[in-house]
C-alpha positions in Angstrom: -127.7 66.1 162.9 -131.0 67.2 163.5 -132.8 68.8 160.2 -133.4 72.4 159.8 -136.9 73.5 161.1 -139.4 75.0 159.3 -140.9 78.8 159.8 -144.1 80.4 158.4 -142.9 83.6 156.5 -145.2 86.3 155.1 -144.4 86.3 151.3 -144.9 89.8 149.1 -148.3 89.1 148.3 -149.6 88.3 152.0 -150.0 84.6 151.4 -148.6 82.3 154.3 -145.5 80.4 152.6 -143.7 77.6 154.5 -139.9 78.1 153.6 -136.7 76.2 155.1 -133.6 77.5 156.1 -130.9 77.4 154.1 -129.6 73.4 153.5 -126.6 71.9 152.7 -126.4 69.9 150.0 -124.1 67.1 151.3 -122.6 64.0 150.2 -120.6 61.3 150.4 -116.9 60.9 149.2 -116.3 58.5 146.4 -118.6 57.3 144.0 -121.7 54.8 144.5 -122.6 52.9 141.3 -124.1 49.0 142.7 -127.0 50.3 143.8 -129.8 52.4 142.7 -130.0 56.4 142.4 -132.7 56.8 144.7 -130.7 53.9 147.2 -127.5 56.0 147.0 -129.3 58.9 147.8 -131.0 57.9 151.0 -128.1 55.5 152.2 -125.4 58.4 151.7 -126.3 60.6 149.8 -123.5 59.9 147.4 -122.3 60.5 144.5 -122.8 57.7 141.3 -120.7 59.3 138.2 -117.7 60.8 138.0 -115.1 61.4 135.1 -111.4 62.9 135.6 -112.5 63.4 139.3 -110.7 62.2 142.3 -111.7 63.0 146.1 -109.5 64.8 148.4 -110.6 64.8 151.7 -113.8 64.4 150.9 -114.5 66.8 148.4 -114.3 66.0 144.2 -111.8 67.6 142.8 -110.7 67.9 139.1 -107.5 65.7 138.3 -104.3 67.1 137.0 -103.7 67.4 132.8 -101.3 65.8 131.1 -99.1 66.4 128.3 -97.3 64.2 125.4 -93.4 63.7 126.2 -90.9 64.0 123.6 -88.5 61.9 123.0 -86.3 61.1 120.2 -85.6 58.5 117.9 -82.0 57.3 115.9 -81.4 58.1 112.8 -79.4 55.3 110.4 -76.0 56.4 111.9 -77.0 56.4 115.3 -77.6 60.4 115.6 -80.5 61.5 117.7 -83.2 62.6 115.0 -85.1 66.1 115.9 -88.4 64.9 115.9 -90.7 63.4 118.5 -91.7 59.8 117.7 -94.2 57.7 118.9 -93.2 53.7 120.1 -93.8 50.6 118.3 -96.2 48.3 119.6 -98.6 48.3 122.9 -96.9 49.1 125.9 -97.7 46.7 128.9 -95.0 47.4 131.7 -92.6 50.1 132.5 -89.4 49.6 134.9 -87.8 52.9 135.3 -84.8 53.4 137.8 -81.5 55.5 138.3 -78.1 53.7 137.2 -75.1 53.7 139.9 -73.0 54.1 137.5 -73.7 57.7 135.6 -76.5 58.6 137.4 -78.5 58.8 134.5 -82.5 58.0 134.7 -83.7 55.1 132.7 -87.1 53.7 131.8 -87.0 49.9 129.6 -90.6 49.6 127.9 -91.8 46.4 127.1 -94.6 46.1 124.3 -96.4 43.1 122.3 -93.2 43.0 119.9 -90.3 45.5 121.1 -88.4 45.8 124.6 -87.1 49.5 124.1 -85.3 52.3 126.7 -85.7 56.4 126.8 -83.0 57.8 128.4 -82.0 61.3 127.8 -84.9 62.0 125.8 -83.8 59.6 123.4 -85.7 56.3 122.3 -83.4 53.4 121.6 -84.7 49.6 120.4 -82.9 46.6 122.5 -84.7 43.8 121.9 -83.1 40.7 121.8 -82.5 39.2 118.4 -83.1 36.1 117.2 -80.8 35.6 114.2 -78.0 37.6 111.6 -77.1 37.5 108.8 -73.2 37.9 109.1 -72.3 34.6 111.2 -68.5 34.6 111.3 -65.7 32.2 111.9 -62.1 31.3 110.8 -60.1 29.2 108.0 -58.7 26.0 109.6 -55.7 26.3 107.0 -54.1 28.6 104.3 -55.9 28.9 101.0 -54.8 29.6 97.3 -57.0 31.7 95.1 -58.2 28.9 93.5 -59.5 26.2 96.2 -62.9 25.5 95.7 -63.6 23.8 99.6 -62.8 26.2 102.7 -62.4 24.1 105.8 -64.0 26.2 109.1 -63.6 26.6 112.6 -67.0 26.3 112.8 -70.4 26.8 110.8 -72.8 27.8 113.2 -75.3 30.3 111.9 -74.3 29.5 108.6 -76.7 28.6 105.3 -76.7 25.6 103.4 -75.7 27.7 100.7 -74.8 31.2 100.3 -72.1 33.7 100.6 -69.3 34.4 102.3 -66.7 37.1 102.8 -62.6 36.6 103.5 -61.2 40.1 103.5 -62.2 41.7 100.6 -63.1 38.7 98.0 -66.8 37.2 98.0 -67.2 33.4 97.2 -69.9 31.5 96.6 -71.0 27.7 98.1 -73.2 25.4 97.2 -73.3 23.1 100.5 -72.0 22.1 103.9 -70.5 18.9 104.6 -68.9 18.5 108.5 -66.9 22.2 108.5 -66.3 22.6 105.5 -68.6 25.1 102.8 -68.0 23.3 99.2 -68.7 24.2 95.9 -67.0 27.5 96.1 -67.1 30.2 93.5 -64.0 32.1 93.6 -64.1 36.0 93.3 -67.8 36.3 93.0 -69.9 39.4 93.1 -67.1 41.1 90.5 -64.3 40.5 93.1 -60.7 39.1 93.1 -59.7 35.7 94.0 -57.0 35.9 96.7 -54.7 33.6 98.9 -55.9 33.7 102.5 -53.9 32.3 105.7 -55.1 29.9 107.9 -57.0 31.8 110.9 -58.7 34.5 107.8 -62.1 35.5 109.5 -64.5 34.5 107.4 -68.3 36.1 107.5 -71.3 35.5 106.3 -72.9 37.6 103.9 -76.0 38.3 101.6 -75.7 39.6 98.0 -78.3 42.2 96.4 -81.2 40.9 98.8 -83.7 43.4 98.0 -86.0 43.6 95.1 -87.9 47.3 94.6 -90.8 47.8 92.2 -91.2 51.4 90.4 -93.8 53.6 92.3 -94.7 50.6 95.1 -93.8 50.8 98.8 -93.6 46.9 98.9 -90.1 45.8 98.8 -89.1 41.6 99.0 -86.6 40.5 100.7 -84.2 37.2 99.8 -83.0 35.3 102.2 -82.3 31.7 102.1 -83.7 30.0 105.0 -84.9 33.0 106.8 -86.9 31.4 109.2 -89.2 34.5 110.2 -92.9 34.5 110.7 -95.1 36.9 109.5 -95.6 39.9 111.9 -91.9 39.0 112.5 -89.2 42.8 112.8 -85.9 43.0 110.8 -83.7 45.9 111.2 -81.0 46.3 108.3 -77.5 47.7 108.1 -75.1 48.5 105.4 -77.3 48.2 102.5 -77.2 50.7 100.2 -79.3 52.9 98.5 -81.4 50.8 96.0 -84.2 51.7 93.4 -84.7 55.4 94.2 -85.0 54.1 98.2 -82.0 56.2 100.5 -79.4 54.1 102.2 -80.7 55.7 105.7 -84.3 55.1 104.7 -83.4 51.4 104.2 -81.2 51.1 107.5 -83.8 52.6 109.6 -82.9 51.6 113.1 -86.6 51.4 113.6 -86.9 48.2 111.4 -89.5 47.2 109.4 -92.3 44.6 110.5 -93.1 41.8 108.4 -96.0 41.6 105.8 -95.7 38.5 104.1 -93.1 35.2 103.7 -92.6 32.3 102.0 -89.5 29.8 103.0 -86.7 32.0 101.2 -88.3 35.7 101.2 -90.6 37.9 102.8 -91.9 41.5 102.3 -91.4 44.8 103.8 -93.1 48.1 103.4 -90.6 51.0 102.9 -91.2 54.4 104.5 -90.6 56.2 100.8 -91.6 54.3 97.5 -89.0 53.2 94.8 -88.6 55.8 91.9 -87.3 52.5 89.6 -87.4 48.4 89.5 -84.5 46.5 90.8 -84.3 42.9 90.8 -81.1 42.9 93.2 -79.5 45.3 95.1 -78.7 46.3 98.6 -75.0 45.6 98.1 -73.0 43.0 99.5 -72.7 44.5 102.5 -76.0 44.7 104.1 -76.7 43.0 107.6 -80.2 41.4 108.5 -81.2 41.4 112.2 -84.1 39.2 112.8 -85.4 40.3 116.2 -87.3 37.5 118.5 -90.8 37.7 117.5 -93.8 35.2 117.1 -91.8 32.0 117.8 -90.1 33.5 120.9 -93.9 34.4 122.6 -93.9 38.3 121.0 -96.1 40.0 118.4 -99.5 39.0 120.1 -101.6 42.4 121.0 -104.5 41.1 121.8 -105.8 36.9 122.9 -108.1 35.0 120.6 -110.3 33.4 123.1 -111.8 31.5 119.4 -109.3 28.7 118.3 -111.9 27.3 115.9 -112.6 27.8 112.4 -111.9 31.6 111.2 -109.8 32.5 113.8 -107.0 34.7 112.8 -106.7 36.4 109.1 -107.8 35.0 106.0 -104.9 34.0 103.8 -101.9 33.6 106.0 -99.5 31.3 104.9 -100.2 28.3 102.7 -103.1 25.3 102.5 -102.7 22.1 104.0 -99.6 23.0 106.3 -99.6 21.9 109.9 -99.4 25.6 112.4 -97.5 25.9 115.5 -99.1 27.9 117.9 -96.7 30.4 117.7 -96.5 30.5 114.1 -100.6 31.6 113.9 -100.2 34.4 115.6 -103.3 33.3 117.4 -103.5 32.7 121.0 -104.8 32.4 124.6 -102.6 35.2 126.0 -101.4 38.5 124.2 -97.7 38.9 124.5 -96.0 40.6 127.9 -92.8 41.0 129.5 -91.6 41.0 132.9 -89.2 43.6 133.6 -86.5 43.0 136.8 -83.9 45.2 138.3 -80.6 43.6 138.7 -78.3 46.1 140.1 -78.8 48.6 138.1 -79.1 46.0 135.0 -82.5 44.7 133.4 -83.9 40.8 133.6 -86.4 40.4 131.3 -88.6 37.9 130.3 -91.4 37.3 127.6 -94.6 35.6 128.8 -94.3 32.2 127.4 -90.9 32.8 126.3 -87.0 33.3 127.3 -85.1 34.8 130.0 -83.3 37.8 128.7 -80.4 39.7 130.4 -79.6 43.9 129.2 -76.2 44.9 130.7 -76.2 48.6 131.1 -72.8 49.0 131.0 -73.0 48.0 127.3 -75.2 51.2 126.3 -77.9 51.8 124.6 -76.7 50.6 121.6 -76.6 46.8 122.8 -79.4 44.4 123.2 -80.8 42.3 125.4 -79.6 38.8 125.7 -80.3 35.2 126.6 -79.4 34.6 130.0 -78.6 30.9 128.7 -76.3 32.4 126.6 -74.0 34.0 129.7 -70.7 32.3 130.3 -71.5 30.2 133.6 -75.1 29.4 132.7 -76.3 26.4 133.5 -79.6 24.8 133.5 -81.6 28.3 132.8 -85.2 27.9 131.7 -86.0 28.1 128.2 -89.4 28.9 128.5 -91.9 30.8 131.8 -95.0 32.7 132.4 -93.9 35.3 134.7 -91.0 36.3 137.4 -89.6 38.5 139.5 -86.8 39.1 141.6 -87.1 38.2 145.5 -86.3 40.3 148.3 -83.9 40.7 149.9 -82.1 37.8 149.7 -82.1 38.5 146.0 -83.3 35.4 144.0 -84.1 35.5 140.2 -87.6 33.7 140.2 -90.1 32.2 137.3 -93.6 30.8 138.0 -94.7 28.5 135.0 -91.1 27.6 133.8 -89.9 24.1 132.3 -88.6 21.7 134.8 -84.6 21.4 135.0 -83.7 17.5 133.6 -80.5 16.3 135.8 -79.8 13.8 133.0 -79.4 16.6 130.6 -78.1 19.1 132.7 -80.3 21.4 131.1 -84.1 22.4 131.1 -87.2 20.3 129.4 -88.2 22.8 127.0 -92.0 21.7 128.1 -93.8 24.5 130.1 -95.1 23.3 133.7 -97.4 26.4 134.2 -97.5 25.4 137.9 -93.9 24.9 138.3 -92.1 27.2 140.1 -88.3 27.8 139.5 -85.1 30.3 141.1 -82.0 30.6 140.3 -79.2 30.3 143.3 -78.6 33.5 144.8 -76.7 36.7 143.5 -76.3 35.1 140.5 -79.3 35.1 137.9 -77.5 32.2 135.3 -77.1 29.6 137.8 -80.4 27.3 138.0 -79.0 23.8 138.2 -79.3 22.9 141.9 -76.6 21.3 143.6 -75.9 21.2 147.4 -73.5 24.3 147.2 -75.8 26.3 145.8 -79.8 27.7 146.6 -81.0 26.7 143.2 -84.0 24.8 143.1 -88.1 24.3 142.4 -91.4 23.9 144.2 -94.8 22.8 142.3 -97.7 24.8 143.3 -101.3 22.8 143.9 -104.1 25.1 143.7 -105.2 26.0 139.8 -104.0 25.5 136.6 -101.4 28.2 135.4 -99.5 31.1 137.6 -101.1 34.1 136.6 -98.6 37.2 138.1 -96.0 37.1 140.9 -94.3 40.6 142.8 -92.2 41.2 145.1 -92.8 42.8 148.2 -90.5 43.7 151.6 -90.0 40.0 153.2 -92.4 38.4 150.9 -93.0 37.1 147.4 -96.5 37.2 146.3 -97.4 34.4 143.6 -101.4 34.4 141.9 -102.5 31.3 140.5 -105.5 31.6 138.2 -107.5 30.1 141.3 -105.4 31.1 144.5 -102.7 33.2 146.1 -99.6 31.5 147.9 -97.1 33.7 149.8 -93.0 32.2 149.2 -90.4 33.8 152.0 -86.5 33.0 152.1 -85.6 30.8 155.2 -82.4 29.7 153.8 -81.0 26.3 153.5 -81.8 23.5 153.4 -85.5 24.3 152.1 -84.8 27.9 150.5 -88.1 29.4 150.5 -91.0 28.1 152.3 -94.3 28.4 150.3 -97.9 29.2 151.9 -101.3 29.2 150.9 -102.4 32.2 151.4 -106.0 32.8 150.1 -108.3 30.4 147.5 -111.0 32.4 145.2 -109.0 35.7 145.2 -106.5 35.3 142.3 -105.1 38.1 140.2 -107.2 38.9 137.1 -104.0 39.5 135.1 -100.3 39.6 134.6 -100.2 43.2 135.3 -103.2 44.0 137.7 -100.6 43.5 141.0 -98.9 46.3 142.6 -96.7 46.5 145.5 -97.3 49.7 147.5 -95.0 50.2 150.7 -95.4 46.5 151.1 -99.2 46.4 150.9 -100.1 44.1 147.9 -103.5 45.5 146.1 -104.9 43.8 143.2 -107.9 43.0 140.7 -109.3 40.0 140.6 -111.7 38.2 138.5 -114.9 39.8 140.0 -113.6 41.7 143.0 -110.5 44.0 144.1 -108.5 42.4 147.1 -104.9 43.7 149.4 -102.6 41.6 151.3 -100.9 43.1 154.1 -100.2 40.2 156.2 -103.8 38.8 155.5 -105.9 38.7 152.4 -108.4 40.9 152.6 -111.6 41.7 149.7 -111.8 45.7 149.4 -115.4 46.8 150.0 -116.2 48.5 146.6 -119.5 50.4 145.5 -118.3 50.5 142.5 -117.4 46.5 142.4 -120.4 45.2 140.0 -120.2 48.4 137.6 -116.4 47.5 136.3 -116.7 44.4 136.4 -120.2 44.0 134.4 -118.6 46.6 131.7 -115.4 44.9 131.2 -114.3 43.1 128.2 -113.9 39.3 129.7 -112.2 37.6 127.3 -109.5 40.5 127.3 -108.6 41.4 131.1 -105.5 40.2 130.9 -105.1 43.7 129.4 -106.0 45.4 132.3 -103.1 47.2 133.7 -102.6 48.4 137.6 -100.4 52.2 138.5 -99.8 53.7 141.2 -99.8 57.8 142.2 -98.0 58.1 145.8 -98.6 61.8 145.8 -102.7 61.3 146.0 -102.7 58.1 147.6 -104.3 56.1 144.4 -103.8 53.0 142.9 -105.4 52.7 139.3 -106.5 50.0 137.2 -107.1 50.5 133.5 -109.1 48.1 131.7 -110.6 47.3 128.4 -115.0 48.4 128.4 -117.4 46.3 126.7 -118.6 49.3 124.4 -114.9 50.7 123.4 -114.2 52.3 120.3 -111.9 48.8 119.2 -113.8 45.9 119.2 -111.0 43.8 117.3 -108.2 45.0 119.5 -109.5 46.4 122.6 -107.1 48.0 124.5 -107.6 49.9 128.1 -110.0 52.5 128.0 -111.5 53.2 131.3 -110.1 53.5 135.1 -110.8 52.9 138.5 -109.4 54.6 140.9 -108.7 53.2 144.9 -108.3 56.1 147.3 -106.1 54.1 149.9 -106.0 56.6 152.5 -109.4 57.9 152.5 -110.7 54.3 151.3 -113.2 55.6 148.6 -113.6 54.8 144.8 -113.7 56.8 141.4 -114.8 55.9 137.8 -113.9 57.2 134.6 -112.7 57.0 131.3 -109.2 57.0 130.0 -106.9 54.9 127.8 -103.6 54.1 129.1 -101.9 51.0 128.6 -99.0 51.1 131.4 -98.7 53.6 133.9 -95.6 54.6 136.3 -95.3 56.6 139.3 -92.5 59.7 139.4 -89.1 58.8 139.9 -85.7 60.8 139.7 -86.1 63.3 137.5 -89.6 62.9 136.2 -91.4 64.3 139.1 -94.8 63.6 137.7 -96.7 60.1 137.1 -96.2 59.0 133.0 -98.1 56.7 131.4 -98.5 55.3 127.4 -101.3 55.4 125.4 -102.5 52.7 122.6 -101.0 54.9 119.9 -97.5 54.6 121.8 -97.3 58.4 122.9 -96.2 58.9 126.7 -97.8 61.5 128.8 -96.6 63.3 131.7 -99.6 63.5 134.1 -100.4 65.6 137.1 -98.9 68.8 135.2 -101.4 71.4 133.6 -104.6 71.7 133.1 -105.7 69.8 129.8 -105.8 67.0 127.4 -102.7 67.4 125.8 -103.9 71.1 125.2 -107.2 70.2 124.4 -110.0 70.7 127.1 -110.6 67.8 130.0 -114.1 67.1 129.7 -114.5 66.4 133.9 -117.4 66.1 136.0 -119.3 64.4 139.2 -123.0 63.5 139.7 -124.9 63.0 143.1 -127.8 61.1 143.7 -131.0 62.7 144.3 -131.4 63.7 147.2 -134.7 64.1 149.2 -135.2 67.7 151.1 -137.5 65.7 153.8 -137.2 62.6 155.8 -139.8 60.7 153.4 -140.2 62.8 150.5 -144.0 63.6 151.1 -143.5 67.2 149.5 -142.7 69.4 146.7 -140.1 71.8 147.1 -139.1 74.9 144.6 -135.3 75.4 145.0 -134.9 79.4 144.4 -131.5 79.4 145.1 -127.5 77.8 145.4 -124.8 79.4 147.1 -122.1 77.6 145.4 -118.2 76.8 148.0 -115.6 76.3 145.4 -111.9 76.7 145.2 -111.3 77.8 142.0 -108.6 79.6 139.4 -109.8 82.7 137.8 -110.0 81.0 134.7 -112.5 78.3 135.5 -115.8 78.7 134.2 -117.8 76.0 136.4 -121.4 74.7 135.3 -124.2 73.4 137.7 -126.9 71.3 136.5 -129.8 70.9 139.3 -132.1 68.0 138.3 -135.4 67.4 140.0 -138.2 64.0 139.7 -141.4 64.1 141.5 -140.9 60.0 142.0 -138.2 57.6 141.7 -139.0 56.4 138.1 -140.1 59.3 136.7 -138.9 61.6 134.3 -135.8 63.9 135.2 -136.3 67.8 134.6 -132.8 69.4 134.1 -132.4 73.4 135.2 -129.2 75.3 133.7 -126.7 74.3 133.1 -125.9 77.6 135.6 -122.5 79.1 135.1 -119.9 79.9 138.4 -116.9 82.0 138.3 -114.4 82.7 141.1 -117.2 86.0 141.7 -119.6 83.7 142.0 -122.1 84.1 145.2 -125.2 82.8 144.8 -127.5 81.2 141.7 -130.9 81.9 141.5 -133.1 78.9 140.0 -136.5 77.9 139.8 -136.2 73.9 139.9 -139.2 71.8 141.5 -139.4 68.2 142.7 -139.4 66.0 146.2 -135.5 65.0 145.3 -132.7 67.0 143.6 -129.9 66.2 142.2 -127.1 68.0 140.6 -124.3 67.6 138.1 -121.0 69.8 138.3 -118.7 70.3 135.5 -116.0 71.9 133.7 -114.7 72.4 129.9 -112.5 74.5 129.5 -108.5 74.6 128.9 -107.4 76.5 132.7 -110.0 74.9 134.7 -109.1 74.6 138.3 -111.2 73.5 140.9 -112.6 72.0 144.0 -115.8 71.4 145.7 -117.0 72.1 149.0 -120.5 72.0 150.4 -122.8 73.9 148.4 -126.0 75.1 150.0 -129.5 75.7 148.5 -132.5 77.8 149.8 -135.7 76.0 148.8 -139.3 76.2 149.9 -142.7 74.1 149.9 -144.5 73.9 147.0 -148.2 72.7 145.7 -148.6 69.6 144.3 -149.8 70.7 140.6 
C-alpha cells in the first residue's frame, strides 16, 4: 500500500506546516515477543504483550470471565451438604463424559492424592483404597462360649493380633498360627461370651482407636500394623462421638490426611478441637479406610529434582532407617493419573502406579478398583507411566509398564519405562498373551522413559522423553505396528498432548509441534519468551486445554518468577490460534482445563486452591475486575524515521458495551534505546469519536486496556492525525 502523501497547509498563525493525512495505525494479529520492539515494529508492526486477550480475526479482543462453580460435598451419612467446597489436592486431568445408562453428565478429577467425581452438583471421593480395617471371614466349625482358638476360612487382611467381632460378642487374640487366631479373650470389650455355629461371619475390628487431648486439634490414631506413610488419607466410619469431637465430624467422608506415624499410630488433625482428654474411644465400631497413597505413586504435588542431602522435610520419620522412594515423599515426577473412557466406565491409572477400574453402574458411592483384582484378570501390570485407550479397535494400552513373566503367569513388578503393554481387545483385564487372544508388548528404542501417549482417530500417539512413534492396529498376527515418527520433538509432559479433531498439538521441551499425518514444529514468535520464563525443573506441570468455540489450544505452565517457589504450580498461558495460526501470552493459574460438554456449555477449568470455574461466561474475575490489555510495538510514521511527528489526534474503532470504559496509552521515543514518554492514559466510551493528544516522537506506540467489572470490547483499526515537528 502506498503511504499517505504529504500537503503544505496554512496553519492559524500563517506559518507553512507540513501535516499528513489521517493514518492508520495497523498491526499484526497475535503477539511478537522473540525479537526486539523496534524489530517487531518494522517487520509487522505487531503487537508484543497481551494479557486476557485473544485475536479474532485479526483484531484483540477481551476474553470471556469466569466464575467459581458450586458443587457440593457429603455429609457423614451421605446427604449432600449445602455449602460449596473446594477439592482436595492439585487437579492434573479431567475426563468428563455422558453415561448411556441415566444420561447423567459426569466429570472424574484426578489430583496428586484423590481421584474424585461431580455429578449433579455433588462432589463424591472414589479413590481406590488400599487397606480396612474390618477384614471379614467365616468359622470353620461351631464354637462354645468358652474356646479360646477360632479356626478361619481364611485370614487375609487380618492382624497379628487384635480384635474380632462374631455377631454381637468381641474377642480378643494374641496371634495367628495357619487359620487359626489364638489366645482368645472371650466377651471382651464388656460383652457376652456366646456359642457360634460353624459358618459365623467373623470381622475384623478396632477397639477405642482414638486418643483426644483437651483443647488440641491433634488426635492419634492406634492401629496395629497400620502400614500408612505420612501424607497418607484415612476416611473413618462408625466411630462415635469422642472427647467433645461429633460422630459426623469424626466420619467426615472427606477424610483426614496424615501428619505423623510411627509403626502402630499416626496422627490426624480434626476439623473442631476436643473439649476433654480421652485415652480411648471411638467405639468398637469404627471402620478405617486407608486410601492408596505414597506407596501406590500418589501424594507428590510437585518433583524434587535435588535427591541429595536436605531434600524433603526436616524430621520425617526416624534416624538411621533405610527410605523407599515412595516412602520419602520425594521424587523425580509429581503424582498424575491417566483417566480412560471404557464405555461409559472409567480406567484409571497413577503414574508409577496401578491400573484402576470405576464401574459406574456401582454409584458414586463405590471406588475405584484394581483391575488385577477383576474376576478373569490375568497377567495385568502392577506398575506403568501412562496409557490410554486405542481407537477404534479398542485396546487398553500402558507405555512404561512391567514386563508380563510366562513362568509366573503374572507381571515382574519391575518398571521397563520403555516397555510398552495392551491388554487383548474389549476386554481391559486380559494381558497374558496367548494365540487366542491380541494381548501382547513391543519395546520402544529411542530415549529413556515414555513421557505421554493419546489417542487419536486411526492412530495412537506415544512421546518418549527423546522421540515420537506412531502405533496403528493391523490386526493379527502383529497387532499394532509401531513407527518412528519424529526424533528431537518429544512431549515436555504427561499432560501437554491434546487430540483436536485428529490433529495432535503439543509442547515440547523448547518448541511447540502438531502431527497431522507428519510432524510438524509450529512457527512461534512467542517460542523463546515461554520457554526462557518457565520453571524447568517443574514442566511436567504444564498442562494443555482446548476451546473448540475460538479455535485455541492452551498450555498452562509454571513462570520462573511465580508467587510459589516451593510448590510452583501453573501460572501463565499460551494460547495457539489454530485457525488463524497466531499466538497470545498471559497470565493465569489453572491446573487442568476442559472443553464444554453436555450440559456445561462453557470451558471449566481448576485452580491451585481446588475451586472450578466456568469460563467464557461474564465479564469478570470471579466478580472481581479482569485486568486485560495489548501492547504494539512502536511504530515509525515514515519509511526511515528521519522525523518528528506531534500526534494531535486518535479516532478510536471499537466494539464495545455501554459499560466499558476503555483506556489508551500513546507512547512515543525519539530513538530505539531511549527513554519512553507515556501520554494518557486517555479514556473511550461507546460515545467516543475522537481523542485529542499532544504526544511527540519518530515512533509511537500504544497500550489499550480495560478494568472494570462489564467491560466488553473489541478492537479495530484506530487512526491518528499527526504532523511534522522540529527537532528540539
Amino acid at each position: 500500500m502506498v503511504r499517505p502523501s504529504w500537503s503544505e497547509i496554512k496553519t492559524s498563525s500563517g506559518k507553512n506546516a507540513q501535516r499528513m493525512t489521517l493514518q492508520v495505525l495497523k498491526f499484526q494479529p497475535g503477539i511478537v515477543k522473540d525479537i526486539t520492539e523496534y524489530a517487531a515494529g518494522k517487520a509487522g508492526p505487531f503487537w508484543i504483550d497481551s494479557d486476557l486477550i485473544r485475536f479474532r480475526n485479526g483484531y484483540p479482543t477481551k476474553i470471556g470471565g469466569w466464575e467459581k462453580d458450586i458443587f457440593n460435598s457429603l455429609n457423614a451419612d451421605g446427604s449432600v451438604s449445602n455449602s460449596s467446597t473446594s477439592i482436595e489436592g492439585i487437579a492434573r486431568r479431567m475426563l468428563p463424559w455422558r453415561a448411556i445408562s441415566d444420561g447423567a453428565d459426569r466429570i472424574v478429577v484426578s489430583t496428586h492424592n484423590h481421584l474424585l467425581i461431580i455429578q449433579d452438583s455433588g462432589l463424591y471421593d472414589i479413590t481406590p483404597l488400599r487397606d480396612k480395617t474390618n477384614a471379614a471371614t467365616t468359622t470353620t466349625e461351631a464354637l462354645d462360649d468358652s474356646e479360646n482358638a477360632i479356626d478361619l476360612t481364611s485370614v487375609t487382611g487380618f492382624k497379628t493380633a487384635g480384635a474380632v467381632l462374631i455377631g454381637t460378642e468381641v474377642i480378643t487374640y494374641t496371634g495367628i498360627s495357619t487359620l487359626t487366631l489364638t489366645g482368645c479373650t472371650r466377651g471382651a470389650d464388656s460383652t457376652t461370651a456366646a456359642a457360634h455355629d460353624s459358618g459365623a461371619t467373623v470381622t475384623q475390628i478396632l477397639i477405642d482407636p482414638i486418643t483426644t487431648a483437651d483443647t488440641t486439634t491433634t488426635l492419634t490414631i492406634t492401629d496395629t500394623g497400620h502400614g500408612a506413610l505420612k501424607g497418607d488419607w484415612v476416611v473413618f466410619d462408625g466411630a462415635v462421638a469422642t472427647g467433645g469431637i461429633a460422630a459426623d465430624t469424626l466420619n467426615s467422608r472427606a477424610g483426614y490426611q496424615i501428619t505423623a506415624v510411627t509403626t502402630n499410630t499416626f496422627t490426624i488433625v480434626s476439623l473442631t478441637a476436643a473439649t476433654s482428654t480421652v485415652s480411648a474411644g471411638g467405639g468398637n465400631a469404627i471402620v478405617i479406610s486407608y486410601l492408596i497413597g505414597s506407596a501406590a505413586g500418589l501424594g507428590i504435588q510437585s518433583a524434587d529434582p535435588a535427591l541429595g542431602f536436605g531434600a524433603g522435610a526436616w524430621g520425617d520419620s526416624t534416624w538411621g532407617t533405610a527410605r523407599i522412594a515412595s516412602a520419602s515423599n520425594v521424587g523425580l515426577e509429581s503424582s498424575c493419573w491417566s483417566l480412560n473412557l471404557w464405555g461409559e466406565d472409567v480406567l484409571c491409572q497413577v503414574r508409577n502406579g496401578a491400573l484402576y477400574y470405576w464401574d459406574t453402574s456401582g454409584g458414586v458411592t463405590t471406588r475405584a478398583e484394581l483391575i488385577s483384582d477383576e474376576s478373569d484378570a490375568t497377567g495385568v501390570p502392577t506398575i506403568a507411566r501412562v496409557s490410554t485407550v486405542s481407537f477404534p479397535d479398542r485396546h487398553f494400552m500402558c507405555g512404561g509398564a512391567d514386563p508380563y513373566v510366562a513362568a509366573t503367569g503374572g507381571s515382574s513388578g519391575t518398571i521397563d519405562p520403555m516397555l510398552v503393554r495392551w491388554s487383548t481387545q474389549e476386554n481391559f483385564a486380559i494381558w497374558e498373551p496367548t494365540a487366542l487372544n491380541t494381548a501382547g508388548d513391543q519395546r520402544l528404542q529411542v530415549g529413556t522413559k515414555i513421557v505421554a501417549m493419546v489417542s487419536g482417530r486411526e492412530e495412537t500417539i506415544i512421546s518418549t522423553d527423546a522421540a515420537l512413534y506412531g502405533v496403528s492396529f493391523v490386526g493379527a498376527p502383529f497387532t499394532f505396528s509401531f513407527r518412528l515418527l519424529a526424533t528431537d520433538a518429544a512431549a515436555s509432559g504427561i499432560n501437554t498432548m491434546i487430540n483436536v479433531d485428529s490433529t495432535i498439538y503439543w509442547m515440547g521441551r523448547n518448541s511447540f509441534y502438531q502431527y497431522d499425518g507428519r510432524v510438524q514444529e509450529i512457527p512461534c514468535p512467542v517460542q523463546y519468551y515461554v520457554f526462557d520464563r518457565m520453571r524447568k525443573n517443574y514442566q511436567d506441570k504444564a498442562v494443555c486445554g482446548h476451546n473448540k468455540k475460538f479455535k485455541e489450544v492452551t498450555w498452562f505452565y509454571p513462570s520462573e518468577d511465580g508467587a510459589d517457589q516451593i510448590n510452583p504450580e501453573p501460572d501463565s498461558y499460551v494460547t495457539y490460534n489454530y485457525a488463524e495460526q497466531v499466538w497470545s501470552v498471559g497470565s493465569l493459574a489453572r491446573t487442568c482445563w476442559s472443553d464444554s460438554f453436555g450440559f456445561r456449555n462453557v470451558p471449566f477449568a481448576f485452580d491451585k486452591e481446588g475451586f472450578l470455574y466456568n469460563h467464557e461466561t461474564g465479564t469478570t474475575d470471579n466478580g472481581a475486575a479482569m485486568n486485560s490489555f495489548v501492547e504494539s510495538s512502536p511504530r515509525e510514521l515514515t519509511e526511515n524515521g528521519e522525523n518528528l511527528y506531534l500526534v494531535d489526534k486518535i479516532i478510536p474503532d471499537v466494539t464495545m458495551s455501554s459499560t466499558t470504559n476503555l483506556y489508551v496509552e500513546l507512547n512515543t521515543k525519539k530513538y530505539p534505546n531511549s527513554t519512553q514518554v507515556t501520554k494518557g492514559p486517555f479514556t473511550i466510551t461507546s460515545a467516543t469519536t475522537k481523542l485529542s493528544t499532544r504526544a511527540k516522537g519518530r515512533q509511537i506506540s500504544m497500550k489499550v486496556y480495560s478494568s472494570g467489572t462489564e467491560d466488553e470490547w473489541s478492537m479495530g483499526d484506530f487512526r491518528i492525525d499527526a504532523k511534522k515537528d522540529s527537532l528540539r
